[in-house]
N, C-alpha and C positions, 0 to 999 in steps of 0.2 A: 483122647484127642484134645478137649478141650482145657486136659489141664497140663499138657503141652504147648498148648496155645496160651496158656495164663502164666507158666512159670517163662517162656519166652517173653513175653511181652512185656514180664515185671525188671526180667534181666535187661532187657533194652532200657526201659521208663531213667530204673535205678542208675544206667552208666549217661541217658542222657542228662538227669537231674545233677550227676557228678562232673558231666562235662561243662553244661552248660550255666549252674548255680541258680537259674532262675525258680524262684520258689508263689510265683504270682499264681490266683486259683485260674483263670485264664490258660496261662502255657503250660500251666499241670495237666489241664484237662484236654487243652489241644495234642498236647504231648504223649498223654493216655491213649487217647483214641488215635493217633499215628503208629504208635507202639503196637496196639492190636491189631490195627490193618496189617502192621507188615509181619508179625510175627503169625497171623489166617493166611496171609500171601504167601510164605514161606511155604506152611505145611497144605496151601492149597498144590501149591508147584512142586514138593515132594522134591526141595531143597535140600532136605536133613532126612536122614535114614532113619528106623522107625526107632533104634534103640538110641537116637542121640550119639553113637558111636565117633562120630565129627568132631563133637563138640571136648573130648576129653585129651588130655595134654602129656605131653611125657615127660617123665623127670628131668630129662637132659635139656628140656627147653630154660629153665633160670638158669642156665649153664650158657648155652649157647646166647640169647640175648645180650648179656653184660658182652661178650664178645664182638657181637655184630654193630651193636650200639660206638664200640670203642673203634671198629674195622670204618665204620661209617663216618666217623668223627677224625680219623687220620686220613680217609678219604678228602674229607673236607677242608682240608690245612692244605695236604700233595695240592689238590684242585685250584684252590686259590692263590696258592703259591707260582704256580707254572702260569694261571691265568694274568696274574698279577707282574711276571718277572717281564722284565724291559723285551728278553730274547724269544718272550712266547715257545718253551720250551716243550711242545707237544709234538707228536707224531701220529694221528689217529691211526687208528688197525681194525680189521675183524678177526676174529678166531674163535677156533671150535673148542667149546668145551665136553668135554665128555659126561653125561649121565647116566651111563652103564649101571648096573644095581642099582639104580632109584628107582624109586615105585612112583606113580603119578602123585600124589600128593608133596614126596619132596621133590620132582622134578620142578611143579609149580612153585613153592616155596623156593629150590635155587634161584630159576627165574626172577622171581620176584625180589628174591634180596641181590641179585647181580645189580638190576635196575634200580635200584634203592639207593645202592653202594653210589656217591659219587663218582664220574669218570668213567662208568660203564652203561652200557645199557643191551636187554637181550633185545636182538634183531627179529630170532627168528627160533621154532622148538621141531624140535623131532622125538622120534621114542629113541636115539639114541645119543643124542647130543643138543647143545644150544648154541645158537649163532651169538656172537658179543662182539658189539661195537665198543672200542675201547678210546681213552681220550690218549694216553699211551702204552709203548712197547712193554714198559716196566709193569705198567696194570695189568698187561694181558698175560705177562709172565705169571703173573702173582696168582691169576683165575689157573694158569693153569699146574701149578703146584697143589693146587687141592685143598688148600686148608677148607675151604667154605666146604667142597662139595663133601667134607670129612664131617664135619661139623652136624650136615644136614644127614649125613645118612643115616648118624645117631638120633635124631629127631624121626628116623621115616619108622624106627620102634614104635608108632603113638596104637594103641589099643584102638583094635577094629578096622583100624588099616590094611591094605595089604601089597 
């Protein structure tokens, strides 16, 4: 237990000290002991399951990332484009996305990358679909051709899942 609570808390320290660059003995040692409270918090709340199963990745994820990054980033052009054009060229919508064979971990992960995606956002989940407010017709088209939910279902492979 505790030396799940020490390699957690060092993985934390190590990404804060990479995020944040500060190197003063001050927000090291503040940083320290934040780091260990949340990573006792965690395993007091029985966050993470006992073999770390959670925490391991699947190969198709360097796959999928460089994708969502580029999907997210053409979102952001369409967005500001329509936002931007004289004739405010929108049509908001909702529609149902299907999540049929996803297991709860990529359901949430869809979720979350719909709402990421510029132009969309999930409304609403069920165990068989997601609600998506879209900015328009053409977006909601595109959710529902599948590419994402194709994407994720190769990710919902991750070890220890189910």
């Amino acid at each position: 237990m505790l030396i799940r609570i020490l390699i957690a808390a060092s993985l934390l320290l190590l990404l804060w000290v990479l995020l944040s660059g500060h190197m003063d003995i001050l927000l090291l040692g503040l940083g320290l002991g934040s780091c260990l409270f949340v990573a006792w918090l965690v395993h007091r709340l029985a966050l993470t399951d006992r073999n770390f199963n959670t925490m391991k990745l699947s190969f198709n994820l360097p796959r999928f990332l460089p994708w969502f990054f580029l999907e997210v980033f053409r979102s952001n052009l369409n967005v500001s484009w329509k936002i931007l054009h004289p004739k405010l060229p929108i049509s908001p919508n909702k529609s149902i996305v299907s999540t049929a064979h996803l297991n709860d971990t990529a359901k949430t992960t869809y979720a979350n990358c719909i709402t990421l995606t510029p132009g969309t956002y999930t409304l609403n989940t069920d165990d068989e679909s997601i609600e998506v407010h879209s900015l328009t017709t053409e977006i909601a088209e595109s959710l529902q051709q599948g590419e994402m939910k194709k994407r994720i279902s190769a990710l919902q492979n991750w070890p220890g899942t189910s």
